[in-house]
ChimeraX commands (.cxc) that place a marker at each C-alpha (Angstrom):
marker #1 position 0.00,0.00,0.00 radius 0.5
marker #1 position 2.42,2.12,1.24 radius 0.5
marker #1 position 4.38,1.52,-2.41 radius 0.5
marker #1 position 1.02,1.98,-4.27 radius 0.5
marker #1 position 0.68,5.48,-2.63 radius 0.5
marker #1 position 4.23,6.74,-3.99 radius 0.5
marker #1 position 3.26,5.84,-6.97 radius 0.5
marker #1 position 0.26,7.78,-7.39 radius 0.5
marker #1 position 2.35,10.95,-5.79 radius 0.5
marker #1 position 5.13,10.58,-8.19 radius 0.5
marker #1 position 2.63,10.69,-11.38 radius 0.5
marker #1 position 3.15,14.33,-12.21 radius 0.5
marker #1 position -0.32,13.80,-14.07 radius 0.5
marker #1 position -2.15,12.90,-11.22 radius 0.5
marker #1 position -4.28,15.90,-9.76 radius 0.5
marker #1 position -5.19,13.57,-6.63 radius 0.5
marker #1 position -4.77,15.34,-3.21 radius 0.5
marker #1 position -2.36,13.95,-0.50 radius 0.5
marker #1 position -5.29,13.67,1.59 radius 0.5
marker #1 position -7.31,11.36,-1.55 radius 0.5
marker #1 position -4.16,9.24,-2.35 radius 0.5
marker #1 position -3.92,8.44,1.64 radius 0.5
marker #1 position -7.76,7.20,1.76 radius 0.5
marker #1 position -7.64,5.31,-1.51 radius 0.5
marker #1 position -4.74,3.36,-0.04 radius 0.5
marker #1 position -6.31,2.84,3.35 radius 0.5
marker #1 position -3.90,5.39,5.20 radius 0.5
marker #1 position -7.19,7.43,7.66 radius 0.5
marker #1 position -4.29,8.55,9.97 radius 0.5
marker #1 position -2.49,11.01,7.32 radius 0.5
marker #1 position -0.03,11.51,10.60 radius 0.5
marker #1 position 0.93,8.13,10.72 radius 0.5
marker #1 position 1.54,7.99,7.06 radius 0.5
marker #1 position 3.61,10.67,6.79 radius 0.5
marker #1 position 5.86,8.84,9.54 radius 0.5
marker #1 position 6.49,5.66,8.37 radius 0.5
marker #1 position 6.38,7.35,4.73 radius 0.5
marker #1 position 9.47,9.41,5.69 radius 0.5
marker #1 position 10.81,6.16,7.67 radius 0.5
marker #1 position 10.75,4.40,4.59 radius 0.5
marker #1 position 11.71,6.97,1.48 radius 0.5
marker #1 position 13.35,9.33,3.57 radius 0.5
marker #1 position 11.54,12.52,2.92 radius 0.5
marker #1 position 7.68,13.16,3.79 radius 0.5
marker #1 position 5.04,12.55,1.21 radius 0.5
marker #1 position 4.30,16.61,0.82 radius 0.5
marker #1 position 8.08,16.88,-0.17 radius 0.5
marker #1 position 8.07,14.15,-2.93 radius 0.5
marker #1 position 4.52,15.64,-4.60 radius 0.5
marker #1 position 6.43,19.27,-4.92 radius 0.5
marker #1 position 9.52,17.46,-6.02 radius 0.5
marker #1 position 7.58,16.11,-8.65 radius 0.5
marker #1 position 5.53,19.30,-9.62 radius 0.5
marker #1 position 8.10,20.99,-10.03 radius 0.5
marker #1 position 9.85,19.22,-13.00 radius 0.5
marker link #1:1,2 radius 0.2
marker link #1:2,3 radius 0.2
marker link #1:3,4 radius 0.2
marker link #1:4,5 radius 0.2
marker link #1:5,6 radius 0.2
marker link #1:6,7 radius 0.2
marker link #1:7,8 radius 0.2
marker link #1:8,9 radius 0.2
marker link #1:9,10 radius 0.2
marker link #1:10,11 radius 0.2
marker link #1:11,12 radius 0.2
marker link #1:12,13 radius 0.2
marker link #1:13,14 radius 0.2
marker link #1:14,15 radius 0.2
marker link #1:15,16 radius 0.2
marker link #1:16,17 radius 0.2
marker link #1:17,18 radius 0.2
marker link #1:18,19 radius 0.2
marker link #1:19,20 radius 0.2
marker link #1:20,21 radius 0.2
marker link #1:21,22 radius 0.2
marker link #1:22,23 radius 0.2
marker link #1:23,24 radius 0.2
marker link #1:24,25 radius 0.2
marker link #1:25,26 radius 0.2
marker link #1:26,27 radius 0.2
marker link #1:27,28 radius 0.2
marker link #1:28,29 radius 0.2
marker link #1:29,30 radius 0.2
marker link #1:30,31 radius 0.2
marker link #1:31,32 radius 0.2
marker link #1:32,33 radius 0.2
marker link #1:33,34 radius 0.2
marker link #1:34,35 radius 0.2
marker link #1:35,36 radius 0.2
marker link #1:36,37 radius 0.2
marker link #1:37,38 radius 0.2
marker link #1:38,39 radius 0.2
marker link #1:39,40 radius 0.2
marker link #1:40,41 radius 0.2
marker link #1:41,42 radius 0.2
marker link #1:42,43 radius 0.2
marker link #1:43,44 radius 0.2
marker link #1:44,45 radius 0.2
marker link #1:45,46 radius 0.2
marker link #1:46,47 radius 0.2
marker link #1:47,48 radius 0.2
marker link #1:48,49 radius 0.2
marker link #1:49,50 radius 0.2
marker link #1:50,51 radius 0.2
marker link #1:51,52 radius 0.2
marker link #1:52,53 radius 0.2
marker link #1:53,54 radius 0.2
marker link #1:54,55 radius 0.2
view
């Protein structure tokens, strides 16, 4: 899920909001998300969306 998610926010195409890709992958605390998200990648989730708007 959690791979699923990063995904969807590194599609620069996607116009989903963090708060839509969280629910769609079964993430309802968007606090605990962004934890184990930045455990995991190493950055938060908000940080690899701009990264990826910004190209």
């Amino acid at each position: 899920r959690l791979r699923a998610a990063r995904q969807d926010l590194l599609d620069p195409e996607s116009k989903e909001t963090m708060k839509a890709v969280c629910l769609k992958w079964g993430f309802f605390h968007f606090g605990r998300f962004s934890a184990v998200y930045k455990t995991t990648y190493g950055e938060y989730p908000s940080d690899t969306r701009k990264r990826v708007i910004r190209r």
